[in-house]
N, C-alpha and C positions, 0 to 999 in steps of 0.2 A: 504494500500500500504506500500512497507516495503522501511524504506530508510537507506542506508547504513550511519549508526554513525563513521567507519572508514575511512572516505577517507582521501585523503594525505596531510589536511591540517596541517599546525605548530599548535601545541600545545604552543603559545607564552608567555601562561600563565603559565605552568612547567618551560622554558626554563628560563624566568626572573620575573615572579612576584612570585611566590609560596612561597619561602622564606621569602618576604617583608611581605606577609598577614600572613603566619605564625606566625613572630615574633609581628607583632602589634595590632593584631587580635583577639590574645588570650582571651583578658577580656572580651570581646561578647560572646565566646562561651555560647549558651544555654541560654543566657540572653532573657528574657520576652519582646513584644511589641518594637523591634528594626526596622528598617527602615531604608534600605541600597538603595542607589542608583547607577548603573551603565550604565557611559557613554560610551558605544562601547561596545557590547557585544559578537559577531562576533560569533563562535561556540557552546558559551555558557562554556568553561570549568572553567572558574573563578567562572559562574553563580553553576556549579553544586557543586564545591566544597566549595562554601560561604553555601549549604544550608548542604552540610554532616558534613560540620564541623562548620561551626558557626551559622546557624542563624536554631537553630533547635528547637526552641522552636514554634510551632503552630503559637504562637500569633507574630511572625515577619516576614517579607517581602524584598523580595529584587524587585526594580521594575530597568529593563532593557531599556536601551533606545539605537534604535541602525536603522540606515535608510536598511541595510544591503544590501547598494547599492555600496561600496567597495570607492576607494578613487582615486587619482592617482601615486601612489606608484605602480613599474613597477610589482609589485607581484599581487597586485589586479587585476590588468587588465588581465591576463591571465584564471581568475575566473569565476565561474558561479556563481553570486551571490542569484539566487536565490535557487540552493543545498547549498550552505554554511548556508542559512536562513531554508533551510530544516533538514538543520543537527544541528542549535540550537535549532529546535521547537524539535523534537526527541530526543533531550538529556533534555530539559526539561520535557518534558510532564509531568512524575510523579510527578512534582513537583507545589503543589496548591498555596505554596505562591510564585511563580516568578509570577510577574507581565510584560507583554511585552507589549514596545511600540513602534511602528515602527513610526519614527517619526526622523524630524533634532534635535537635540538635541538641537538648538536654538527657537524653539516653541515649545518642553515640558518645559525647562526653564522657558521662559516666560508666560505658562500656568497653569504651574502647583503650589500648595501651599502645600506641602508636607514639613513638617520637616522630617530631617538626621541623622544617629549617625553616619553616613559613607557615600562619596562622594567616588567613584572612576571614574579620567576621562583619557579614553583609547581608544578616538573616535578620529575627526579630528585631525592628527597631524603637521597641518601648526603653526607657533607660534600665527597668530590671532585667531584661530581657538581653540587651546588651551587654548587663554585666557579669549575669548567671553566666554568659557563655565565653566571655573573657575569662573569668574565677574558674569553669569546667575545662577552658584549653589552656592557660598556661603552664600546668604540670605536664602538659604530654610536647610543652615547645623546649626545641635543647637549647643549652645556654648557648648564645651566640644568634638565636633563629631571630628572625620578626616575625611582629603580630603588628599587623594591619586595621584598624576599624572605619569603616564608608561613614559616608553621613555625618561627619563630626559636624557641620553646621545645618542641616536639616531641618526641617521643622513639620510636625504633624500639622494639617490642615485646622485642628483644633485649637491650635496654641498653647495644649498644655504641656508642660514641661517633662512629665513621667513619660509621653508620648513619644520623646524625640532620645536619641542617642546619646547625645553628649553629657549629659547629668550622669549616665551610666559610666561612660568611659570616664569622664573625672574624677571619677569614686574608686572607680580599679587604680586607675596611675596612681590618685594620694596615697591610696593604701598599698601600692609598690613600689613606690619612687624609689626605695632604696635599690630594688633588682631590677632597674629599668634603665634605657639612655634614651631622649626621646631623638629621634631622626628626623621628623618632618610632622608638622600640624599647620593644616588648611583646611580644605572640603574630607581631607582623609586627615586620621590619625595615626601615623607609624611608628613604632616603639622597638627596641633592641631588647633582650633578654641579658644580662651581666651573665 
């Protein structure tokens, strides 16, 4: 069955991350045995471009984690979520090392013992929600990896605060500042592991 890879969804990952992962990215390219994690994976375009351009070595992996059951953000809900799940399985397919897990991102956390050279989290963007899954993946990133957060200036359509990211990601860094370096803060948040 053929499924159409162009429908009209945002390409959110052109619009604001591309540049982030470009510029910090870099020293992975091609590198051997890497192991990248991503939380929210939604069309897959972050997924397809982490493997054309960084993680091109055989021997590394990107594993996806994503329920692809949309959020309550008034854009989701107009959605069919499961063609948007049919449009990342389609953009992956040639690809043997994506690994997918259709799953909350709160119980592959806590199931999983996976070491990281790269966290990116792009999933629930309430600020608990955000930090639940910061606080569930930085025991499984090695010291040295980054952890990435989207949305640091975002904002829920409601205005309310608990709604948007950054409340969350403030709360993990104060409370890690000591094992942290920060690399970059804009529309992303990128962080180092001591």
């Amino acid at each position: 069955m053929y499924i159409n890879t162009e429908r009209s969804y945002p390409n959110w990952f052109n619009i604001s991350a591309l540049s982030f992962f470009k510029r910090n990215l870099v020293e992975y390219a091609g590198v051997p045995n890497l192991n990248f994690l991503q939380i929210g994976a939604y069309t897959g375009d972050a997924s397809v471009w982490l493997m054309n351009e960084i993680l091109t070595d055989p021997t590394s992996y990107l594993h996806d984690v994503d329920t692809w059951e949309g959020s309550e953000e008034a854009v989701h809900k107009a959605w069919d979520w499961n063609d948007v799940e049919s449009v990342y399985d389609k953009k992956i397919q040639r690809y043997k090392n994506i690994v997918k897990h259709k799953s909350y991102s709160s119980d592959f956390l806590k199931n999983d013992n996976g070491r990281y050279d790269f966290i990116y989290i792009d999933g629930d963007h309430t600020a608990s929600g955000v930090y639940d899954d910061a606080v569930g993946a930085w025991p499984l990133l090695k010291s040295g990896g980054i952890m990435a957060f989207d949305d640091y200036h975002w904002h829920h359509e409601s205005g309310l605060d608990n709604l948007r990211p950054a409340p969350g990601i403030d709360r993990f860094i104060s409370e890690n500042r000591e094992d942290i370096h920060i690399i970059e803060i804009g529309y992303q948040y990128w962080i180092g592991k001591k």
